[in-house]
NUKEMI-106755 format. One record per residue: residue number from 1; residue in three letters; x negated, y negated, z of N, C-alpha, C in turn. Coordinates in steps of 0.05 Angstrom, whole numbers, plus 32768, in hexadecimal, padded with zeros to 4 digits. Example, Ala and Ser with C-alpha at 12.3 -4.5 7.8 and 13.67 -1.06 7.14 Angstrom:
<sites>
<num:1&residuo:Ala&n_xx:7EF8&n_yy:8072&n_zz:809C&ca_xx:7F0A&ca_yy:805A&ca_zz:809C&c_xx:7EF8&c_yy:8042&c_zz:809C>
<num:2&residuo:Ser&n_xx:7EFF&n_yy:802D&n_zz:808E&ca_xx:7EEF&ca_yy:8015&ca_zz:808F&c_xx:7EFE&c_yy:7FFF&c_zz:809D>
</sites>
This chain:
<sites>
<num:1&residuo:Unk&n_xx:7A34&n_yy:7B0F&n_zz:805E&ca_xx:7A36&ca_yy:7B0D&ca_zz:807B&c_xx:7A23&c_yy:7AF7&c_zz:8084>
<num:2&residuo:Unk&n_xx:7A2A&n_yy:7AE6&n_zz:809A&ca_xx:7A1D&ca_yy:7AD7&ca_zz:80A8&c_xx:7A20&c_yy:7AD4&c_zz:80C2>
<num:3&residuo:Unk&n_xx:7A01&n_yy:7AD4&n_zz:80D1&ca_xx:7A08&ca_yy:7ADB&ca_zz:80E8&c_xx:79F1&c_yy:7AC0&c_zz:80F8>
<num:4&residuo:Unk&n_xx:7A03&n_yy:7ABA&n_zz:8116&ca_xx:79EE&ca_yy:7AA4&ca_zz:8120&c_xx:79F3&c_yy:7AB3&c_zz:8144>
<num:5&residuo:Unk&n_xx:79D8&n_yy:7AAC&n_zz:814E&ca_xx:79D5&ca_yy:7AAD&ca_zz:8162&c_xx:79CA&c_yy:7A9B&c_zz:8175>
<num:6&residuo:Unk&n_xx:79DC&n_yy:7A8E&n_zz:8187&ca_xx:79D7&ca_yy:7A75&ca_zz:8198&c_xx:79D5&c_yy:7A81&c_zz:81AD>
<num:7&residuo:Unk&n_xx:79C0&n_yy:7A76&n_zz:81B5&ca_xx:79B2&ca_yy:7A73&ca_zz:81CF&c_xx:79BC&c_yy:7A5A&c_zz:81E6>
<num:8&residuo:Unk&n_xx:79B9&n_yy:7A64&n_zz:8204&ca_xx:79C6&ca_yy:7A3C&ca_zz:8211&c_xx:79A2&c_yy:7A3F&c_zz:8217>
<num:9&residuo:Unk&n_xx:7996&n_yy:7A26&n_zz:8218&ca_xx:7982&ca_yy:7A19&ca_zz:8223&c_xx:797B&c_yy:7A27&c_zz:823A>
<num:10&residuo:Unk&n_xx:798A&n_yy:7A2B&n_zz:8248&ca_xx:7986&ca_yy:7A36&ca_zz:826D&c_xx:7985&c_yy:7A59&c_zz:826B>
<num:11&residuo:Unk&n_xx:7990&n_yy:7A66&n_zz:8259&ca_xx:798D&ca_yy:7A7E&ca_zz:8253&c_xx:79A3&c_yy:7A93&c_zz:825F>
<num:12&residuo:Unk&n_xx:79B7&n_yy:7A75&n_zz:8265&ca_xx:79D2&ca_yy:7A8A&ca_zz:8273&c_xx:79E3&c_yy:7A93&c_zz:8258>
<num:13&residuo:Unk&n_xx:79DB&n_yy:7A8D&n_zz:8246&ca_xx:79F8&ca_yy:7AA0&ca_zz:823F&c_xx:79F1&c_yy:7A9C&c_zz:8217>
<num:14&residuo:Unk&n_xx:79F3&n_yy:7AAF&n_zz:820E&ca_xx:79EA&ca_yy:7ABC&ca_zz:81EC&c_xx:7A07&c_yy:7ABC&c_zz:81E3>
<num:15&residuo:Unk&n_xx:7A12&n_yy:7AAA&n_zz:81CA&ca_xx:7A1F&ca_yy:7AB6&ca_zz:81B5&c_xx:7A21&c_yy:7ABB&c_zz:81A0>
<num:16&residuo:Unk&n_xx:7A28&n_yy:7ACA&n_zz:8190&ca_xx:7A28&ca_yy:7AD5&ca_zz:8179&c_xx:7A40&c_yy:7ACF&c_zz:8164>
<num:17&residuo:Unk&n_xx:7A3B&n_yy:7AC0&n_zz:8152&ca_xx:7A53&ca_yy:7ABF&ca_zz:813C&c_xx:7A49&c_yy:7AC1&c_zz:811F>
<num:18&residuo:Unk&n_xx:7A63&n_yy:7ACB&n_zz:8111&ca_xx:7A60&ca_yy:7ADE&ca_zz:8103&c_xx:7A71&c_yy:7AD9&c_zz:80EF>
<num:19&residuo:Unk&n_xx:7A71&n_yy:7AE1&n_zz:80D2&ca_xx:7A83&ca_yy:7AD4&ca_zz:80BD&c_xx:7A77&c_yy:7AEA&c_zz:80A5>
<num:20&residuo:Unk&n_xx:7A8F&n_yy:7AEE&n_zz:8097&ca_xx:7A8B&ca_yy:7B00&ca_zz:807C&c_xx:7A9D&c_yy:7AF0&c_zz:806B>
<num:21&residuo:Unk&n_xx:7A8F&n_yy:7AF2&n_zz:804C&ca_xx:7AA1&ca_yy:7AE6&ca_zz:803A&c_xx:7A9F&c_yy:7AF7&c_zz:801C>
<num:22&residuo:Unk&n_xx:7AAD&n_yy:7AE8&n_zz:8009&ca_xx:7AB0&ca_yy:7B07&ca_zz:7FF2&c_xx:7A93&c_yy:7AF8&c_zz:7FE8>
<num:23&residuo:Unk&n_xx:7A89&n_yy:7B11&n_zz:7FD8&ca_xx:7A72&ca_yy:7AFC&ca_zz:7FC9&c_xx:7A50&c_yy:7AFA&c_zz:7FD8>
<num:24&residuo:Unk&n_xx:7A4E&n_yy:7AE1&n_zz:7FD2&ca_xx:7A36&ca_yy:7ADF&ca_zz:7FDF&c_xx:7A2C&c_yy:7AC7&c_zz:7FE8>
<num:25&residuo:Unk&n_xx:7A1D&n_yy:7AC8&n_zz:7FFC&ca_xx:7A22&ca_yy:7AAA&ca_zz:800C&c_xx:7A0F&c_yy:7A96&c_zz:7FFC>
<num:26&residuo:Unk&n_xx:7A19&n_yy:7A80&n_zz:7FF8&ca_xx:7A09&ca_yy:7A65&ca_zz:7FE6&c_xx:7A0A&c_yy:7A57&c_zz:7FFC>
<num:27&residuo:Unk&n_xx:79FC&n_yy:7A43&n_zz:7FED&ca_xx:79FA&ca_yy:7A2A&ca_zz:800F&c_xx:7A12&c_yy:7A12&c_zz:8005>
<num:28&residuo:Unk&n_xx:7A21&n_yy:7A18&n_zz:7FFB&ca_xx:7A41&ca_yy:7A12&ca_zz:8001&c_xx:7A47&c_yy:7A26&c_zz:801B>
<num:29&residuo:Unk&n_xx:7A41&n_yy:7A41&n_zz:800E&ca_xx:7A56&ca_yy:7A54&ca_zz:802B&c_xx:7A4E&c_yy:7A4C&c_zz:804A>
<num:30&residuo:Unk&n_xx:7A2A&n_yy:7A4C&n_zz:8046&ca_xx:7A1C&ca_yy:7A47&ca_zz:805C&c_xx:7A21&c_yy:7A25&c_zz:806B>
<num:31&residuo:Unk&n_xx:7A29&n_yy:7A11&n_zz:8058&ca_xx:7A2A&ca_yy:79F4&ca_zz:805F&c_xx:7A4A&c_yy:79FC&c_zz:8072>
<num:32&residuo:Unk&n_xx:7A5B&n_yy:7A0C&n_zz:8061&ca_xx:7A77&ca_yy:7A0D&ca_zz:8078&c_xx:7A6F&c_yy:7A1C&c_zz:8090>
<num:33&residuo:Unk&n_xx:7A5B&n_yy:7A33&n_zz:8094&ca_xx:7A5B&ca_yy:7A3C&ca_zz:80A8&c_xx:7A4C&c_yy:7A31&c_zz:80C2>
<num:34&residuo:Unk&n_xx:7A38&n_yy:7A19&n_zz:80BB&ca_xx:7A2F&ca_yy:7A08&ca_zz:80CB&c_xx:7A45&c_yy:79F8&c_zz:80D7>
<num:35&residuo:Unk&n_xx:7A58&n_yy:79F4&n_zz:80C4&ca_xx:7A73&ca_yy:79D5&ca_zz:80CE&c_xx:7A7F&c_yy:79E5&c_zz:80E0>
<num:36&residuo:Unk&n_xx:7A83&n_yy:7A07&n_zz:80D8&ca_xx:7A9A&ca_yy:7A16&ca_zz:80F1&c_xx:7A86&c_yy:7A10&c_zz:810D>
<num:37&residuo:Unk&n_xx:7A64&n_yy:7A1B&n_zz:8110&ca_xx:7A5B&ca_yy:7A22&ca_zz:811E&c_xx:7A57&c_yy:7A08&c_zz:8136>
<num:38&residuo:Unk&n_xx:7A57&n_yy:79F1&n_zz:8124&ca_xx:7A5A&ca_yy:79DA&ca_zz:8134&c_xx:7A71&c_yy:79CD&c_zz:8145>
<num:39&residuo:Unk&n_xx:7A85&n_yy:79D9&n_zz:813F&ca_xx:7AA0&ca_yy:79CF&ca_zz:814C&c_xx:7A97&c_yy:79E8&c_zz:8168>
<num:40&residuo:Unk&n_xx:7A88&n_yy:79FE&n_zz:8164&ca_xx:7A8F&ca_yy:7A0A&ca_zz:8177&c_xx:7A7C&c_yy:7A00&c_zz:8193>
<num:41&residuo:Unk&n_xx:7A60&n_yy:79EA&n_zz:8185&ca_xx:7A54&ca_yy:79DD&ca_zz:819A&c_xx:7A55&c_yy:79C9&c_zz:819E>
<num:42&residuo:Unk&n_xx:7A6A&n_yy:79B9&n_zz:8196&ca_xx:7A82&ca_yy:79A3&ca_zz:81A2&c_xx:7A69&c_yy:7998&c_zz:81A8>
<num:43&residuo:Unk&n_xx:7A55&n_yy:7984&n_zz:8193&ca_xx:7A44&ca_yy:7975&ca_zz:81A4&c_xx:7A28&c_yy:7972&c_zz:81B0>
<num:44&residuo:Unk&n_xx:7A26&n_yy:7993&n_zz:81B3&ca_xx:7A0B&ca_yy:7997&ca_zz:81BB&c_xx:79FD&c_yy:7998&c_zz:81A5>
<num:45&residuo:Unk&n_xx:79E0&n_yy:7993&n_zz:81B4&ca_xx:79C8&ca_yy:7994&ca_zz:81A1&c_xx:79B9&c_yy:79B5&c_zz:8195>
<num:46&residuo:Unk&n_xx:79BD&n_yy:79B8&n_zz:8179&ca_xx:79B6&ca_yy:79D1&ca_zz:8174&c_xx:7997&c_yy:79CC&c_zz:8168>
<num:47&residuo:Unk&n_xx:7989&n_yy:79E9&n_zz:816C&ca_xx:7974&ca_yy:79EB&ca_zz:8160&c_xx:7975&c_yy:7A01&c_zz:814A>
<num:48&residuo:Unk&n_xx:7977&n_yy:7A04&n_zz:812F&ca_xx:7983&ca_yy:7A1B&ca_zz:811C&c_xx:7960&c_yy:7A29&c_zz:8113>
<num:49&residuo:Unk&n_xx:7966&n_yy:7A42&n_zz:811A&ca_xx:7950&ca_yy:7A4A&ca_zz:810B&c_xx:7952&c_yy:7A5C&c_zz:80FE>
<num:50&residuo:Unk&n_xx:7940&n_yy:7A58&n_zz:80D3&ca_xx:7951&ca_yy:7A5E&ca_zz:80C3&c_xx:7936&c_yy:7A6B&c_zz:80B8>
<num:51&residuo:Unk&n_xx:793F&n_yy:7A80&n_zz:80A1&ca_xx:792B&ca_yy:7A90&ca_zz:8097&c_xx:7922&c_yy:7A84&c_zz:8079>
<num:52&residuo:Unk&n_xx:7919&n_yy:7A90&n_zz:8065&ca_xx:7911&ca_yy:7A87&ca_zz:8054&c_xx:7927&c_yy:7A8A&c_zz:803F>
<num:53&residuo:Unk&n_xx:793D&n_yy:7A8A&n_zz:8042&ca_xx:7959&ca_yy:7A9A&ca_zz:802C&c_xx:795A&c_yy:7A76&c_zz:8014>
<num:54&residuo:Unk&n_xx:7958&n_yy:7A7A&n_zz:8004&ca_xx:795D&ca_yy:7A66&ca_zz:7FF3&c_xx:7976&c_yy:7A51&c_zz:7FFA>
<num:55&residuo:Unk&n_xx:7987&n_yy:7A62&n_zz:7FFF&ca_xx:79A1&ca_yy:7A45&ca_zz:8004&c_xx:79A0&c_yy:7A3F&c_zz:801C>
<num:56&residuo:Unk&n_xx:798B&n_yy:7A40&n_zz:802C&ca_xx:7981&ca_yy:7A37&ca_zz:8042&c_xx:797C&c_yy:7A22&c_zz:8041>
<num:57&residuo:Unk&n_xx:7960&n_yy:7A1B&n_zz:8026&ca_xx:7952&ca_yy:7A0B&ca_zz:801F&c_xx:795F&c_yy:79F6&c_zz:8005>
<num:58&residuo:Unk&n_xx:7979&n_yy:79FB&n_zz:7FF4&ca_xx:7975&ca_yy:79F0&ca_zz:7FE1&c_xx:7979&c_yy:79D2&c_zz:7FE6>
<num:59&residuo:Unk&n_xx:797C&n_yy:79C5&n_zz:7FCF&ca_xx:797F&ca_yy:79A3&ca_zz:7FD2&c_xx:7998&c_yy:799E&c_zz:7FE4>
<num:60&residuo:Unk&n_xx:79AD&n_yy:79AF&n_zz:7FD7&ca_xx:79C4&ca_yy:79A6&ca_zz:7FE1&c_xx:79CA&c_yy:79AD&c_zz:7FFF>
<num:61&residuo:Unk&n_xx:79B7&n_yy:79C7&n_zz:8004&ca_xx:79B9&ca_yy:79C6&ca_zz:802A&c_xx:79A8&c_yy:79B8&c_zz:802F>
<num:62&residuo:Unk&n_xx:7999&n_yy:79B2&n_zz:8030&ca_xx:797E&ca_yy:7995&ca_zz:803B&c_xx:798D&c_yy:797D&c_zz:803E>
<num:63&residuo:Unk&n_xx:799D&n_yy:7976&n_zz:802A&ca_xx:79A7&ca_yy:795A&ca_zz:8024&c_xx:79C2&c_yy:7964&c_zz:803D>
<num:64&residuo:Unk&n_xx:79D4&n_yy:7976&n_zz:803E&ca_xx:79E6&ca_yy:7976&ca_zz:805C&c_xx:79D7&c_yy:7978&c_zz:8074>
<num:65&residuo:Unk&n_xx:79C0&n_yy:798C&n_zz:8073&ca_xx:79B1&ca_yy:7986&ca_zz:808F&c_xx:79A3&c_yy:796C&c_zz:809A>
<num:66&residuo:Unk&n_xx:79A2&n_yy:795D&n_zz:8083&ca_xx:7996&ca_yy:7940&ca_zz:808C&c_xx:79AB&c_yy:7931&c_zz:8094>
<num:67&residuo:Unk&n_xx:79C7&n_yy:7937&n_zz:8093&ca_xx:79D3&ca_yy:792E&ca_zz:8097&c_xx:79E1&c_yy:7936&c_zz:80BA>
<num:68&residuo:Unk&n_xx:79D6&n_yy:7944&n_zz:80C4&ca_xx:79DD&ca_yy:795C&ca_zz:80E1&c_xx:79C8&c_yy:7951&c_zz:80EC>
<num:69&residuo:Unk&n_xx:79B6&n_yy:7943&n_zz:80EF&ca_xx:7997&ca_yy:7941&ca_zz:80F9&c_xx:79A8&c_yy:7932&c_zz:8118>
<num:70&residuo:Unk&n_xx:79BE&n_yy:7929&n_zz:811D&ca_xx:79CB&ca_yy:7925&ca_zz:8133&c_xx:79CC&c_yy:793A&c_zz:814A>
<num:71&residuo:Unk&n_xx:79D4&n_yy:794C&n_zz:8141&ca_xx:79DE&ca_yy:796B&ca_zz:814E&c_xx:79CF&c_yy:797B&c_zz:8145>
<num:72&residuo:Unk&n_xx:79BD&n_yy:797E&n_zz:8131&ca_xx:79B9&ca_yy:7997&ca_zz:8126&c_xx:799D&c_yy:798A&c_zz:8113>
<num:73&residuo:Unk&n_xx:7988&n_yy:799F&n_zz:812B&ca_xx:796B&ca_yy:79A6&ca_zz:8126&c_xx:7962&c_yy:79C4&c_zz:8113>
<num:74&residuo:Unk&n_xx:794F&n_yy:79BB&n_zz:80FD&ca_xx:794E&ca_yy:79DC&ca_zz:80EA&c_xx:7931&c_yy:79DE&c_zz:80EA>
<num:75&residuo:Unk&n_xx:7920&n_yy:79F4&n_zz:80F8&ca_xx:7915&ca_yy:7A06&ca_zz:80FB&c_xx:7914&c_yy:7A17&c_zz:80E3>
<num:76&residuo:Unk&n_xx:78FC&n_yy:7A19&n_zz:80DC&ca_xx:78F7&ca_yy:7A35&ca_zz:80C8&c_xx:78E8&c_yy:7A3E&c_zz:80D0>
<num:77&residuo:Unk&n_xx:78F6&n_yy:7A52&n_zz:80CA&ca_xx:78DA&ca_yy:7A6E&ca_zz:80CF&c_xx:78C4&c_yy:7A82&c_zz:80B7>
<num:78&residuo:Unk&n_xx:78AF&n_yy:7A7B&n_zz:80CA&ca_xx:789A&ca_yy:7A89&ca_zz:80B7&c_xx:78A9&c_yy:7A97&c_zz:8098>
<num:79&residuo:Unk&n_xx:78A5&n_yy:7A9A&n_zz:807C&ca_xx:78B3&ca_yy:7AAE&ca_zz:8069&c_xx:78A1&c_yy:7AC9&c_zz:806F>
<num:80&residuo:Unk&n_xx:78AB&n_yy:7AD6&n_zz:8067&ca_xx:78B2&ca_yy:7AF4&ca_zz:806E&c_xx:78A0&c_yy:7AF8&c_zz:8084>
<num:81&residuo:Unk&n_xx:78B4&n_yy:7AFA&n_zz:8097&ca_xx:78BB&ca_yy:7AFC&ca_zz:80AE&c_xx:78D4&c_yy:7B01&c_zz:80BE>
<num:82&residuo:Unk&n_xx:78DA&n_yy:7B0E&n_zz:80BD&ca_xx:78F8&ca_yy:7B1D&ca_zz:80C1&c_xx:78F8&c_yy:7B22&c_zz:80DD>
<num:83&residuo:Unk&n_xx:78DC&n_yy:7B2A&n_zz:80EA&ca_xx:78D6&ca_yy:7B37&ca_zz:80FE&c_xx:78D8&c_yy:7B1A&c_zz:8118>
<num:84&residuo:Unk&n_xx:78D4&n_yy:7B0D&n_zz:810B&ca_xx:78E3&ca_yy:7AEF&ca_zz:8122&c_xx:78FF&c_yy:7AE6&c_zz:811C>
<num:85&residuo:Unk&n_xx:790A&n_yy:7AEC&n_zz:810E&ca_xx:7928&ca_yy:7AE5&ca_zz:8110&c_xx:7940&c_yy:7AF4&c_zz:8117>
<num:86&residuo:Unk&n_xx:7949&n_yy:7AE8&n_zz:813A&ca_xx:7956&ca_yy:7B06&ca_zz:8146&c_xx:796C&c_yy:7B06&c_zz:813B>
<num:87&residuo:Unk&n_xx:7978&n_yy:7AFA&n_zz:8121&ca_xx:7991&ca_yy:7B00&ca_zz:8112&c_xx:7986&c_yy:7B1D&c_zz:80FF>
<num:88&residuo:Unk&n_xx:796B&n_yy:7B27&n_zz:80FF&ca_xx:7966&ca_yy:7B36&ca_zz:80EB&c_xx:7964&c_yy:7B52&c_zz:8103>
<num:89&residuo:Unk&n_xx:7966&n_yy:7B4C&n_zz:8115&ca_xx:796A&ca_yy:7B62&ca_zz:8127&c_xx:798A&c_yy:7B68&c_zz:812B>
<num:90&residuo:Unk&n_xx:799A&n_yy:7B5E&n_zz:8120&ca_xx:79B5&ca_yy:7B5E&ca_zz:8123&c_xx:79BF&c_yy:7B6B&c_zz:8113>
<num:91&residuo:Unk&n_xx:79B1&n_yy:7B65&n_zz:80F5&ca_xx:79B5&ca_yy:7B76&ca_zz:80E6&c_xx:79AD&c_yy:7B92&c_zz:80E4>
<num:92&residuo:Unk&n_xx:7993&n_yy:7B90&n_zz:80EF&ca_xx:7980&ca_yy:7BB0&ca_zz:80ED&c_xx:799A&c_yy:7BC9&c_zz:8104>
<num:93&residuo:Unk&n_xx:79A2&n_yy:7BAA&n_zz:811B&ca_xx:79B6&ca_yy:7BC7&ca_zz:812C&c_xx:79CE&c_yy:7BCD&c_zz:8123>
<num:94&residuo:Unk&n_xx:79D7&n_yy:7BBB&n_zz:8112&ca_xx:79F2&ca_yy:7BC7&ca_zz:8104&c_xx:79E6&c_yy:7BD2&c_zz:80ED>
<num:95&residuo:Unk&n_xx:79D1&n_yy:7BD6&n_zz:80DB&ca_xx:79CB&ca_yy:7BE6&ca_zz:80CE&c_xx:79CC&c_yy:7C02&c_zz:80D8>
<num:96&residuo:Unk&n_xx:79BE&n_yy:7C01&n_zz:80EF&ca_xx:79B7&ca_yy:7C1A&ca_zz:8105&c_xx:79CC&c_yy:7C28&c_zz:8106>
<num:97&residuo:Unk&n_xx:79E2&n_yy:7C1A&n_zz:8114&ca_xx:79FF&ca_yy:7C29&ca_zz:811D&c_xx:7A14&c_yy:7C20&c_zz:8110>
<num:98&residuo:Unk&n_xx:7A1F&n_yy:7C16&n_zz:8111&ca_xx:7A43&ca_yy:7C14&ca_zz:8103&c_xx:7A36&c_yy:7C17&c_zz:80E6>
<num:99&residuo:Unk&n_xx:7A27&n_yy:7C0C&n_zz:80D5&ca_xx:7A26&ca_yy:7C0F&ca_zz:80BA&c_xx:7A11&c_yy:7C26&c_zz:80AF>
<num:100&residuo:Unk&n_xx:7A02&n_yy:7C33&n_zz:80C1&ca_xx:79F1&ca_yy:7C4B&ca_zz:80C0&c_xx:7A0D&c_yy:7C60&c_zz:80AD>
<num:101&residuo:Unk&n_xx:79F8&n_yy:7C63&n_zz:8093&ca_xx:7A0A&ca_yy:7C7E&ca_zz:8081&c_xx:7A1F&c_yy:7C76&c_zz:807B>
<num:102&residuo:Unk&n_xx:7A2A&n_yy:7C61&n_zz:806E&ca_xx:7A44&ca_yy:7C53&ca_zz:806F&c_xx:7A44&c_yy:7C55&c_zz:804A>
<num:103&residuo:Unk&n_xx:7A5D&n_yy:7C63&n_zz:803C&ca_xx:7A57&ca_yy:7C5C&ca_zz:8022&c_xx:7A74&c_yy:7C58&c_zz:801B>
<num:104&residuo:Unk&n_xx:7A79&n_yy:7C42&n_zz:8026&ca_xx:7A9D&ca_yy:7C34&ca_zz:8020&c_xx:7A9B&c_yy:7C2D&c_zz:8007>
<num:105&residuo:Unk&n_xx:7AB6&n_yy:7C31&n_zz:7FF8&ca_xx:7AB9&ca_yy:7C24&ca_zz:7FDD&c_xx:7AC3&c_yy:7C04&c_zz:7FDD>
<num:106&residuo:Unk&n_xx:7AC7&n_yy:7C03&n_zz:7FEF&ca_xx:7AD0&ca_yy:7BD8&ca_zz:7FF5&c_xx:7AC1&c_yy:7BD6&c_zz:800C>
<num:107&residuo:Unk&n_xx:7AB8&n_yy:7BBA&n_zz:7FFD&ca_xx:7AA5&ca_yy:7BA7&ca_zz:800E&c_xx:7AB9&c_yy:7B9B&c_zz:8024>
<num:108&residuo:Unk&n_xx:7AD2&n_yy:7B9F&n_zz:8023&ca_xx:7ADB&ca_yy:7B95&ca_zz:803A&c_xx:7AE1&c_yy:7BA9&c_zz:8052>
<num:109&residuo:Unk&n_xx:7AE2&n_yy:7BBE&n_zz:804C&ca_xx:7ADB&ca_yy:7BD3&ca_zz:805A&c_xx:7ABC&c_yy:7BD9&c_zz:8069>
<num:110&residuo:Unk&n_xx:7AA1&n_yy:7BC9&n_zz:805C&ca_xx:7A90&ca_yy:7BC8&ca_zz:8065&c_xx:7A90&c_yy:7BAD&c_zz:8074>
<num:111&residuo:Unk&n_xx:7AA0&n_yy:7BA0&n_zz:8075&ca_xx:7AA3&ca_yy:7B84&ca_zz:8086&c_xx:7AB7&c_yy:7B8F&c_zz:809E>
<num:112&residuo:Unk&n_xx:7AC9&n_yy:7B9E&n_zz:80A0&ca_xx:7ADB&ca_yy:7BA5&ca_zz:80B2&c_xx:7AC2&c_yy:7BB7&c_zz:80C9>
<num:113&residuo:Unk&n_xx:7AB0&n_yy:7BC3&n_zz:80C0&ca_xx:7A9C&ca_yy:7BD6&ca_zz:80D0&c_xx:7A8B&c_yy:7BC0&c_zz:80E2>
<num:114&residuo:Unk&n_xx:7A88&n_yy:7BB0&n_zz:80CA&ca_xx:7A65&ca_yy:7BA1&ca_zz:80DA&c_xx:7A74&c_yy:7B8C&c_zz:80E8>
<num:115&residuo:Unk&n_xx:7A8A&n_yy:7B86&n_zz:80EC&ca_xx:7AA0&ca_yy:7B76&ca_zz:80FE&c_xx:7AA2&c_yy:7B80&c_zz:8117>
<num:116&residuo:Unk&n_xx:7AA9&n_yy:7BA2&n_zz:8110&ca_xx:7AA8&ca_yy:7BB0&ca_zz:812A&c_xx:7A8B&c_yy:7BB0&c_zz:8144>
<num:117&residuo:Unk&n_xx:7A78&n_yy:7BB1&n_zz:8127&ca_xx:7A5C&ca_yy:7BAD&ca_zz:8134&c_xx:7A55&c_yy:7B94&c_zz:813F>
<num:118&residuo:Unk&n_xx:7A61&n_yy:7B7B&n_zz:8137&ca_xx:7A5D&ca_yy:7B63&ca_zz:8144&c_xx:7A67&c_yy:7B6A&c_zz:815C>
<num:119&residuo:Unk&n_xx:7A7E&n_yy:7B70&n_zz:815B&ca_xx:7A8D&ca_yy:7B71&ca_zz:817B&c_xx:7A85&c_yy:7B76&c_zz:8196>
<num:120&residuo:Unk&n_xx:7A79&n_yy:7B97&n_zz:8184&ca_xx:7A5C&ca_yy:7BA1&ca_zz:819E&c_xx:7A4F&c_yy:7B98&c_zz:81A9>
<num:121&residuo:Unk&n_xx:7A3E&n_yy:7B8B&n_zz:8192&ca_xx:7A2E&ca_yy:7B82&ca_zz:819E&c_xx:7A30&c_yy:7B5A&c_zz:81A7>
<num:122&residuo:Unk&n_xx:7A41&n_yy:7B50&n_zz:81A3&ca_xx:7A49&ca_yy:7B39&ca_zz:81B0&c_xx:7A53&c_yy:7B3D&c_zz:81CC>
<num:123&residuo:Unk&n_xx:7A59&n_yy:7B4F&n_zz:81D3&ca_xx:7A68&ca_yy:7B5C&ca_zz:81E8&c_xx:7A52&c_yy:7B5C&c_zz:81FF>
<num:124&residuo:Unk&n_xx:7A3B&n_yy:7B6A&n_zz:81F2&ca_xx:7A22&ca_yy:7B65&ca_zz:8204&c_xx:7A08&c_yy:7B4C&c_zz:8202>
<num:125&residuo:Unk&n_xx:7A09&n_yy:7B42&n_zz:821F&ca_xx:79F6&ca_yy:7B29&ca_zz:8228&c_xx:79DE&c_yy:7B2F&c_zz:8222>
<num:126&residuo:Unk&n_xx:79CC&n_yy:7B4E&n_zz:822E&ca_xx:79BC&ca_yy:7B5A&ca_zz:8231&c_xx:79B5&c_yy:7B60&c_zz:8214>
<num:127&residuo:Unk&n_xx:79C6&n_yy:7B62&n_zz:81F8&ca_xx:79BA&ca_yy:7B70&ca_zz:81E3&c_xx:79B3&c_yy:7B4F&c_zz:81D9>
<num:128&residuo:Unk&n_xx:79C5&n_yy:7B43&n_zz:81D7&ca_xx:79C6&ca_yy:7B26&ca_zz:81C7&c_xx:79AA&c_yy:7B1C&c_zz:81D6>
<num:129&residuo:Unk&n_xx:79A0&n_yy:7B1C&n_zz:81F1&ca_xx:7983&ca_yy:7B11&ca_zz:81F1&c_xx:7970&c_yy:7B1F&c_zz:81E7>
<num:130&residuo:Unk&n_xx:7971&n_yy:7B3E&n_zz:81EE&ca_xx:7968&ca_yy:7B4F&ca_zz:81DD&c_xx:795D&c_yy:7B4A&c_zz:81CE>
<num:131&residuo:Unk&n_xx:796F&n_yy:7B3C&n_zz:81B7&ca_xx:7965&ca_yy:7B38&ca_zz:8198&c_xx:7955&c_yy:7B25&c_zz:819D>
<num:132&residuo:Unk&n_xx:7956&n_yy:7B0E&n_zz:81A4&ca_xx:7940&ca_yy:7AFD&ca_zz:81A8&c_xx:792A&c_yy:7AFE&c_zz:81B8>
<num:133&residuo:Unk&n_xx:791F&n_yy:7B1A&n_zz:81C3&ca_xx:7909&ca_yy:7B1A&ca_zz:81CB&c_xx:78FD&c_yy:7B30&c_zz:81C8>
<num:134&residuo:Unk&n_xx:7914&n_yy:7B42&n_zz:81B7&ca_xx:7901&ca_yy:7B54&ca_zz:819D&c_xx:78F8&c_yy:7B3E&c_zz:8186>
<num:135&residuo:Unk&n_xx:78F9&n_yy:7B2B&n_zz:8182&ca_xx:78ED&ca_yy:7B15&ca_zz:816A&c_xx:78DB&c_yy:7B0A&c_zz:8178>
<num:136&residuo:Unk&n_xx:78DB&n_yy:7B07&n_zz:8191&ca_xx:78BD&ca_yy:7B04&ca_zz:81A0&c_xx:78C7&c_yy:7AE2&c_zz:81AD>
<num:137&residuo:Unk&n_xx:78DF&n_yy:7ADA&n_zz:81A9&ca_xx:78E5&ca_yy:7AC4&ca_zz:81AB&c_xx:78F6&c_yy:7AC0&c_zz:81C4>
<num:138&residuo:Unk&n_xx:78EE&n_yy:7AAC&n_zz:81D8&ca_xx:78EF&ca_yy:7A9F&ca_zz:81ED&c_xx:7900&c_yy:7A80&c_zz:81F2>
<num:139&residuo:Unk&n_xx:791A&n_yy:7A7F&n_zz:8204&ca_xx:7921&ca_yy:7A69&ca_zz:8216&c_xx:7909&c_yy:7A54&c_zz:8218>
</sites>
């Protein structure tokens, strides 16, 4: 699973997008989910802020991010530190609820749940800032 949460500058309006794939995400999976995430800000200037996950960092994502330095600014955050990245509060609430006690025999069945749990909570303005100011992080 991969999950991003955009902020607008002015603080009108939080979205949330979201992607599951079989397997596990490499920074091939992660380099395509930057190219989707960019068509969706047609332009604007992003600021990405990214945790310490290895295909974050490897050669081959460094060498595409140097290549985004147009549209797309990368931020890291402190390593272990979970507690500032409000994508790790996204997870802790769908841990909480839709996937709380969940012992599915397919992983796509545990993708069909935490889908439902995106929904929720994309649905709400109030939780999506939420997350970013349970991380202590500020507009």
């Amino acid at each position: 699973m991969a999950g991003a949460l955009a902020y607008r500058w002015d603080g009108r309006r939080a979205r949330l997008y979201f992607q599951t794939c079989p397997g596990s995400y490499n920074d091939e999976r992660l380099i395509d989910f930057i190219r989707q995430l960019r068509r969706h800000f047609r332009g604007e200037r992003v600021i990405l802020l990214w945790d310490g996950l290895s295909s974050h960092w490897s050669r081959r994502m460094q060498d595409y991010l140097a290549g985004q330095r147009h549209w797309l600014e990368v931020e890291r955050l402190p390593g272990y530190a979970p507690e500032l990245n409000p994508v790790e509060g996204l997870w802790a609430n769908l841990k909480g609820r839709e996937l709380a006690n969940r012992c599915e025999d397919r992983i796509e069945d545990v993708a069909i749940v935490a889908e439902r749990g995106v929904r929720r909570v994309r649905s709400s303005q109030d939780m999506l800032f939420g997350l970013l100011h349970h991380a202590g992080l500020d507009l």
